[in-house]
N, C-alpha and C positions, 0 to 999 in steps of 0.2 A: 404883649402879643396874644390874641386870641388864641384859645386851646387848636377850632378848629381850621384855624389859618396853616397850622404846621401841621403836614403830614410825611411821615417817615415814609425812604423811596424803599422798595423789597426788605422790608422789616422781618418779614414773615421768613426769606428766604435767607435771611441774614441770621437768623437765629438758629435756624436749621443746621447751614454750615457750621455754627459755632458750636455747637452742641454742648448746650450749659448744663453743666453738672453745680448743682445746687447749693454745692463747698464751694466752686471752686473762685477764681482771682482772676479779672476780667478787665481789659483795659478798653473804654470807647476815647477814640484818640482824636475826635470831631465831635466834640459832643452837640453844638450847636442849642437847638431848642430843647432837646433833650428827650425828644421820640425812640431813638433806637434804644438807650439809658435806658428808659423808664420798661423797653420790653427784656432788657438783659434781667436788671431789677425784681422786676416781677416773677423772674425764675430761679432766683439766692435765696438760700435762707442762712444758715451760715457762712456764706461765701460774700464776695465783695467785688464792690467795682471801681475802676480808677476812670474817673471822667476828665476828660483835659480842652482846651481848644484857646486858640491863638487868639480869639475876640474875646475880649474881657463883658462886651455887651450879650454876646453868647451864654458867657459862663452866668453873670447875674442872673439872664433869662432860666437858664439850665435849673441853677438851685431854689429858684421857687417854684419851677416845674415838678421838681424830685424831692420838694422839703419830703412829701410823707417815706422818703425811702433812707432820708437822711444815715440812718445806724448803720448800714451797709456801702454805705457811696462814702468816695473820698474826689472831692471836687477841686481843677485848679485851672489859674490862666497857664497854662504852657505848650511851648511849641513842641507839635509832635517827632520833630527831627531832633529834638534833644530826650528822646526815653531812656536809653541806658541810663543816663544820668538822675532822670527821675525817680526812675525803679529801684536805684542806688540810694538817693534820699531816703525812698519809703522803706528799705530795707527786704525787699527784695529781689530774690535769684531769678523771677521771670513771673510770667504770666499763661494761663491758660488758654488766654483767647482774644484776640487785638481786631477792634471795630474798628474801620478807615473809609469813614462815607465822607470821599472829594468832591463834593455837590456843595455849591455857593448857595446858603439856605433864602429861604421867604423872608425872613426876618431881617436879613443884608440888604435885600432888591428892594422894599417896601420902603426902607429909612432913606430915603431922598439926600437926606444930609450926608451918608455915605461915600455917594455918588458910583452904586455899583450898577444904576439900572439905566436906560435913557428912556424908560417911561416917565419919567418926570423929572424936570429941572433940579442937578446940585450940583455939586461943585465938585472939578475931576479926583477926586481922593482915591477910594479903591482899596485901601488899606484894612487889611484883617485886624490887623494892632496898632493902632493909634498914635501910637510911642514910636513907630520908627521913624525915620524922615523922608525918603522917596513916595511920591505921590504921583499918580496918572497926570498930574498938571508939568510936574516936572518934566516928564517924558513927550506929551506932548506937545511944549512951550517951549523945551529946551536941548531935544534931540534933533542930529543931523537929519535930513531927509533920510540918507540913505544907513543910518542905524533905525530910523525909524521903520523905511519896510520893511529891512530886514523883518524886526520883533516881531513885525503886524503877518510877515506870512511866516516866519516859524511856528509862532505860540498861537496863531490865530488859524492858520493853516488858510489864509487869503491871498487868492492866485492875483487878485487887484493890487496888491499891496504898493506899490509904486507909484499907483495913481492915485492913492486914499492919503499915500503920505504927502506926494506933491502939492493935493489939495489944501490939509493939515499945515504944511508949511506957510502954505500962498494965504489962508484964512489969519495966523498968529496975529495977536495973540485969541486962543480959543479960551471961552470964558467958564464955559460949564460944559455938562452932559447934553443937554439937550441942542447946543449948538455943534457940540462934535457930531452928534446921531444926523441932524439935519444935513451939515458939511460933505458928511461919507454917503448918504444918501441921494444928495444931489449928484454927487463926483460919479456916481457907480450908476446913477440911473440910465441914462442913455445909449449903454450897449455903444458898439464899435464907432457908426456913425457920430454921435455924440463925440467919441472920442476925436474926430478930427475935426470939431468944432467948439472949440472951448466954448465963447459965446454962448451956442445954442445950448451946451450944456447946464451952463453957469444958470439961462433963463428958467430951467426945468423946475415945475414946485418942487420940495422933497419928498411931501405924501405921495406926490403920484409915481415916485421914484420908487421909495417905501412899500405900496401898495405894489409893483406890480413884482416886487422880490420877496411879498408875502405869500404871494400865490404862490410860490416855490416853496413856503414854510419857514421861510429865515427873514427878519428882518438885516437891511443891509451892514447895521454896524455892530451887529452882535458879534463879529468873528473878528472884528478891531478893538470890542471892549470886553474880549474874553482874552486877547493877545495882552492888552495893556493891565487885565487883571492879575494876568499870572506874571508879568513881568515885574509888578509892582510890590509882589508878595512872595515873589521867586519860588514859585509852588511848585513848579517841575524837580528844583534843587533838595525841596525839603522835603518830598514826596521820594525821590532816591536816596537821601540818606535812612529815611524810616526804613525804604524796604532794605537795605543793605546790613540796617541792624535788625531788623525786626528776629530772624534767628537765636539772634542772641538773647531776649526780651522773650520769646517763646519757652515755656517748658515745654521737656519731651510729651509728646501728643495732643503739646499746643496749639491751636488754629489760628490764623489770620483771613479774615474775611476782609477786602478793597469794595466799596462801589466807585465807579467813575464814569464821570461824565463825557468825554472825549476823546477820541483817539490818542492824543497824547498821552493819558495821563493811564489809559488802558493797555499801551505799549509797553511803557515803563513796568506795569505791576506782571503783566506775561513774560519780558523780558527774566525780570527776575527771579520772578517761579521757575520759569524753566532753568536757570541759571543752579538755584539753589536745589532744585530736584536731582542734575545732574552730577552734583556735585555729593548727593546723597546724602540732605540738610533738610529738605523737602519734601513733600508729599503730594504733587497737584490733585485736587479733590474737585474740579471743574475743568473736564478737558476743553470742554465748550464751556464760552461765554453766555451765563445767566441770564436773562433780561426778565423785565416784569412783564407778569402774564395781561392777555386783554384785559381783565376786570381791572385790576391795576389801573392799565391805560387810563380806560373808561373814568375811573374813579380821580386821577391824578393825572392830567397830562402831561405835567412836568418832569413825572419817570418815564416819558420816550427814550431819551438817549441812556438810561441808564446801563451801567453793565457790572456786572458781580463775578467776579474771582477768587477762592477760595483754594489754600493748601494748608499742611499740617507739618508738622515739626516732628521726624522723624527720631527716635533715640538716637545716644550719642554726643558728643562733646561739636558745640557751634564752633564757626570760626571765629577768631580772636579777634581777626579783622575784617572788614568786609573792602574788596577793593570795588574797584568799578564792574557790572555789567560787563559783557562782550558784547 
């Protein structure tokens, strides 16, 4: 992957939050390509960094990004909803500062063979880790209609969802990405009308379906293959076990910096700041939600939706357990 193909989303604003003391023991728990890494890195010198991430094509990518940081970085494939236990291997009591960017990198969307993007033909996969078995084909080949809308308007937050899976059913078997992106495109194109006329719907090309849900800024099957990417990798699940440990994984006057991409997943990280605040575990250090400034924009389009979260690990003994959220 080219250096300048990857660009880290509010780097700048992410390190700020972290406030890297130059000892100190830092965990990036997405490491991905290895952008944010490479800016914690750059501010150690006897201090260290624990890079992790659930795509092993990630981590490869990662350590010949950071070879020149090598003596300070400790790199692995693992999932970030299992760190107590990590920190337990490496033999230690916590960390100072825990990086959590939930953005599906350039690196994923670009590999075709993936099949996380429908800019181009591959095959329904979707999978962060290779090794496990549920695949987007499963779910779209092999789920009920109506488990399927459900998924597609929880995780997807698509008010259509009924009619995208109806389609999805009546099309099986679906072959790849690009027939699914076509299928929800045709199905969503026609507005109400459309809708009491299967026929004239069915005749509709997809681009022009496509195009006229661009002008809105969304293409139409992005909010179906962000539902079936988070269900396939259960990211909602493993995004609430981190935050529910993460206290525990913090030293006192530890920080945890979130970015996330979508209301989901920015629900989840508010919920439980505020959770752990009140419970007087926490610190909110971002009343208001971050965003990237215009230049940002300008420079990156892809950090539109972004959002930054940030609190601190108050002194004091963590909880032993973390239960669920209210």
């Amino acid at each position: 992957m080219p250096e300048a193909m990857h660009i880290p989303v509010l780097a700048a604003e992410a390190i700020e939050w972290l406030r890297i003391r130059p000892e100190g023991v830092y965990l990036d728990a997405t490491v991905g390509a290895g952008g944010h890494a490479q800016a914690i890195l750059e501010r150690l010198t006897t201090g260290r960094l624990i890079a992790i991430d659930r795509d092993p094509v990630a981590v490869s990518a990662a350590r010949e990004a950071l070879r020149p940081y090598a003596s300070r970085l400790t790199l692995a494939q693992q999932d970030f909803a299992e760190l107590p236990s990590l920190l337990g291997r490496l033999g230690l009591p916590g960390v100072d500062g825990i990086l959590v960017d939930l953005g599906i990198s350039q690196m994923q969307l670009d590999a075709a063979e993936r099949g996380f993007s429908f800019q181009a033909e591959g095959p329904l996969d979707m999978r962060m880790d290779p090794s496990q078995r549920l695949t987007a084909a499963e779910i779209v080949n092999r789920y009920g209609e109506r488990e399927l809308a459900d998924l597609i308007y929880q995780f997807g937050e698509e008010r259509r969802s009924k009619r995208i899976a109806r389609a999805i059913v009546r099309a099986r078997p679906v072959q790849n990405t690009r027939q699914l992106a076509e299928l929800i495109a045709a199905c969503l194109g026609g507005g109400r009308e459309a809708s009491r006329h299967p026929a004239r719907r069915e005749k509709r090309a997809s681009w022009e379906a496509a195009a006229r849900t661009m002008k809105r800024g969304i293409h139409p099957a992005t909010r179906t293959f962000q539902a079936l990417r988070i269900a396939v990798n259960q990211e909602l699940e493993r995004l609430e076990q981190l935050l529910r440990d993460a206290p525990v994984c913090l030293l006192p006057g530890g920080r945890i910096v979130c970015i996330s991409f979508h209301s989901l997943e920015d629900r989840l990280v508010k919920r439980y700041f505020r959770r752990w605040q009140r419970e007087g575990v926490l610190r909110i250090l971002t009343p208001r939600v971050v965003r990237p400034s215009p230049e940002e924009l300008r420079r990156n389009r892809r950090s539109r939706s972004a959002r930054l979260r940030a609190a601190e690990r108050l002194p004091g003994s963590p909880p032993r357990s973390a239960a669920a959220a209210d």
